[in-house]
C-alpha positions as CSV (number, residue, x, y, z in Angstrom):
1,X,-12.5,-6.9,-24.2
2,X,-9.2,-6.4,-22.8
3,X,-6.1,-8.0,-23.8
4,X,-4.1,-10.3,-21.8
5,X,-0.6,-8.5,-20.8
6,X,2.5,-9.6,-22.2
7,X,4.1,-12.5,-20.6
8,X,7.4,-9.7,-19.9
9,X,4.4,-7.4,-18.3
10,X,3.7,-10.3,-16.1
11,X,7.0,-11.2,-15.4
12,X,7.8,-7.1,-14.1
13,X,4.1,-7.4,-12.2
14,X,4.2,-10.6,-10.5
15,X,6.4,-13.8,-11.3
16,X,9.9,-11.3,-11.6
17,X,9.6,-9.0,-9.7
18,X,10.9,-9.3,-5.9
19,X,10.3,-7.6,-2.4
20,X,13.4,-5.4,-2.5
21,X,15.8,-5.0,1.1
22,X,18.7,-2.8,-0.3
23,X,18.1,0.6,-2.2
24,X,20.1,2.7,-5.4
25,X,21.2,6.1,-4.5
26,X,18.4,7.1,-7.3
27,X,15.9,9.6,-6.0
28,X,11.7,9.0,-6.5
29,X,10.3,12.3,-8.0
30,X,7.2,14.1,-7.0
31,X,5.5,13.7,-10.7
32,X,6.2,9.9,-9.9
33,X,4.6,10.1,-7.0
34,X,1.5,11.7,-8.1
35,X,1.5,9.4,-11.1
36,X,1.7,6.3,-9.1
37,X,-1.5,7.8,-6.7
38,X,-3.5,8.5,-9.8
39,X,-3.2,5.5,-11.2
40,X,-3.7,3.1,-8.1
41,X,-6.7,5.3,-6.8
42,X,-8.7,3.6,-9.6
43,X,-8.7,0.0,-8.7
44,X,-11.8,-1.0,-7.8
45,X,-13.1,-0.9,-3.8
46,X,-16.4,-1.7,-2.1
47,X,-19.2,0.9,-2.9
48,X,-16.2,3.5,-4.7
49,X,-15.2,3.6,-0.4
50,X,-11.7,4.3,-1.4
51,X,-10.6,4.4,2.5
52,X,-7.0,4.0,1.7
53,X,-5.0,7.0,2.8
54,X,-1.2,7.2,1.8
55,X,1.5,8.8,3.9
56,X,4.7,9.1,1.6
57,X,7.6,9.8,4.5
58,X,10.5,10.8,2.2
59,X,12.7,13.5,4.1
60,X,14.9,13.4,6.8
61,X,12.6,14.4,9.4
62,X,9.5,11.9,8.6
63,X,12.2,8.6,8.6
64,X,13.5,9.9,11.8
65,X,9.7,10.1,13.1
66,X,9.5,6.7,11.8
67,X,12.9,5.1,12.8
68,X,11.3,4.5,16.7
69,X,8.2,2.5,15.0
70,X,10.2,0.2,13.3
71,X,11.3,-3.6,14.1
72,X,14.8,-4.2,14.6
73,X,15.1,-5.9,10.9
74,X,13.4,-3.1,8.6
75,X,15.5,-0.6,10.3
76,X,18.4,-0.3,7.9
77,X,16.5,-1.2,4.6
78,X,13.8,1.3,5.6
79,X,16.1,4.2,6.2
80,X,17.7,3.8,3.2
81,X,14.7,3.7,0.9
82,X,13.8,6.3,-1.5
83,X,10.2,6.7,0.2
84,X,8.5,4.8,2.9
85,X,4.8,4.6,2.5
86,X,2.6,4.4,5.5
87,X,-0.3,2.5,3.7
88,X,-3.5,3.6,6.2
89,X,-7.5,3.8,6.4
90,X,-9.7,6.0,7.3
91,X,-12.5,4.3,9.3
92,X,-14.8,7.1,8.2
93,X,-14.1,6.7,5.0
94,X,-18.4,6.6,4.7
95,X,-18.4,10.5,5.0
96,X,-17.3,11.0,1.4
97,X,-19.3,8.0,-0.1
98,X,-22.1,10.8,-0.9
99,X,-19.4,12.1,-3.6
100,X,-17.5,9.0,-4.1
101,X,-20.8,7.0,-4.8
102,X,-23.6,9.5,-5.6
103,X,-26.0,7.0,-7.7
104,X,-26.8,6.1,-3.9
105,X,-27.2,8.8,-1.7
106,X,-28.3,6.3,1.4
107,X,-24.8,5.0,1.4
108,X,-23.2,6.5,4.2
109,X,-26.0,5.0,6.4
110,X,-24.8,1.9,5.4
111,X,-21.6,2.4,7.9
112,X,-22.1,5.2,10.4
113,X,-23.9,3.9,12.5
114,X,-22.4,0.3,12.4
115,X,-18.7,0.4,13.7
116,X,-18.1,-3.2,13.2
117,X,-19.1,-2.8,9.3
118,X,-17.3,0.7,8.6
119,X,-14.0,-1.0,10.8
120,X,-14.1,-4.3,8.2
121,X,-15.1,-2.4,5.2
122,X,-12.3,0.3,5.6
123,X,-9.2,-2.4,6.3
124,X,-10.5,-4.8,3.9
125,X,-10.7,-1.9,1.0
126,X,-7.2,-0.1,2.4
127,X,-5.4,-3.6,2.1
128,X,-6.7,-4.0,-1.5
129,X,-5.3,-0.3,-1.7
130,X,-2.0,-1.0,-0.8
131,X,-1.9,-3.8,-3.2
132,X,-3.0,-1.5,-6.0
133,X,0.0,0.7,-4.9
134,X,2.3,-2.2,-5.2
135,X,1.5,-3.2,-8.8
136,X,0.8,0.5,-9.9
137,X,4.6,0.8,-8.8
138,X,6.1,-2.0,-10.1
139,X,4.1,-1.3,-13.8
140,X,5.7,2.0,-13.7
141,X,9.0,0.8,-13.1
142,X,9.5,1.2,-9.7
143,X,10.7,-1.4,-7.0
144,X,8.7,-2.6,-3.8
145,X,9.3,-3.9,-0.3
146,X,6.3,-4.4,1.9
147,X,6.9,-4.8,5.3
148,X,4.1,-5.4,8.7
149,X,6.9,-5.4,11.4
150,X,6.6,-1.9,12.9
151,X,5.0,-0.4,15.9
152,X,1.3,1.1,14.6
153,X,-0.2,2.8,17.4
154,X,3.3,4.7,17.5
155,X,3.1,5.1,13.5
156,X,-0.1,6.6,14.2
157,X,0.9,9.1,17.0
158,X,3.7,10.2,14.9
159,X,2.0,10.9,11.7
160,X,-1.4,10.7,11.6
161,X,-3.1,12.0,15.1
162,X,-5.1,14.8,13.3
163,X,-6.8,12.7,11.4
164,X,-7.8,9.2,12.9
165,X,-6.7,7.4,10.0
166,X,-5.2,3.8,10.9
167,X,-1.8,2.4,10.1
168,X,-2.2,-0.9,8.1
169,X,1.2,-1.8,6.4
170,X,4.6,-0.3,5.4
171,X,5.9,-0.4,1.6
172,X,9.2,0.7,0.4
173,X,9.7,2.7,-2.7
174,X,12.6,3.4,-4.8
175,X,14.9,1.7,-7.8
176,X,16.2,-1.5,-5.9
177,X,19.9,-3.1,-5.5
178,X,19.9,-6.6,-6.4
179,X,22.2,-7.1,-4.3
180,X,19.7,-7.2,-1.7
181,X,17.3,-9.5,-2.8
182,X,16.7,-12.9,-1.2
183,X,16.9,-16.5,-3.0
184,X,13.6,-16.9,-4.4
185,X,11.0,-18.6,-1.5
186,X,8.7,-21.7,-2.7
187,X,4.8,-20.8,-3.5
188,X,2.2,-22.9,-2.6
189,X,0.6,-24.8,-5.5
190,X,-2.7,-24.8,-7.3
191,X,-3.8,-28.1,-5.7
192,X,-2.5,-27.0,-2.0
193,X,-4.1,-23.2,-2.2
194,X,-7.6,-24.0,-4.3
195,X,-10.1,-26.1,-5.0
196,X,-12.9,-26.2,-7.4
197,X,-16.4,-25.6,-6.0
């Protein structure tokens, strides 16, 4: 049985750590990169789908492709990130569930030939993705700011028209500047979020 984390684990995964606006001048390496996709890729998703897809727009060129897509107040904090992740899906994400789930080889019926199911299935599993990335990130000491106010069909056309892939939700990468960070919003509480069934 697992152990439950320490309570300064839980502080850096969830009741310390803070959506980041403003950025250090520290760079995020390619090993950390990798190491944050292979750890996030194995949080759990519906049938193995794994639909997320993961654009990491890091160099000059790729935030210049993105600067047009973005909302007037994630322009600055956005450019001045470390990396920019274009969190995505693939809404035929069913074409690898014969490797990704091969104790069921009838899987991939399940969702080509119903869009409605592969559309929900792939945003549904690409958000829970994208959450994955956040708290793989922050576990391995890097910062996060998740952002929803950019322009996705011009996201798309930018960096993903090969592949059909859909744009879900921006994150922010890098070592963050306090500096930046906003007074601490309320939460809703037990009583007003859940209920016992």
């Amino acid at each position: 049985m697992a152990e439950t984390l320490s309570p300064a684990a839980l502080d850096q995964l969830f009741r310390e750590a803070r959506t980041q606006n403003k950025w250090q001048d520290k760079p995020v390496t390619d090993e950390a990169i990798r190491a944050l996709y292979d750890t996030l890729k194995w949080g759990p998703t519906s049938a193995n789908s794994s639909p997320a897809r993961f654009i990491f727009v890091r160099t000059p060129e790729g935030k210049a492709k993105l600067k047009p897509a973005l909302s007037a107040g994630n322009l600055e904090k956005t450019m001045n990130a470390p990396v920019t992740v274009i969190v995505a899906h693939d809404p035929k994400f069913y074409d690898e569930l014969p490797r990704l789930f091969p104790h069921n080889q009838d899987a991939k019926n399940w969702f080509s030939g119903n869009y409605s199911l592969a559309e929900q299935t792939a945003f549904r599993n690409g958000t829970l993705q994208g959450a994955y990335l956040m708290i793989a990130a922050r576990a391995m000491g890097l910062d996060c700011g998740a952002m929803s106010g950019f322009d996705a069909i011009k996201v798309e056309e930018s960096f993903m028209a090969d592949t059909g892939w859909k744009a879900n939700f921006l994150v922010n990468l890098g070592y963050g500047d306090p500096a930046g960070v906003f007074a601490r919003s309320p939460r809703l509480s037990f009583e007003e979020a859940a209920r016992w069934a």
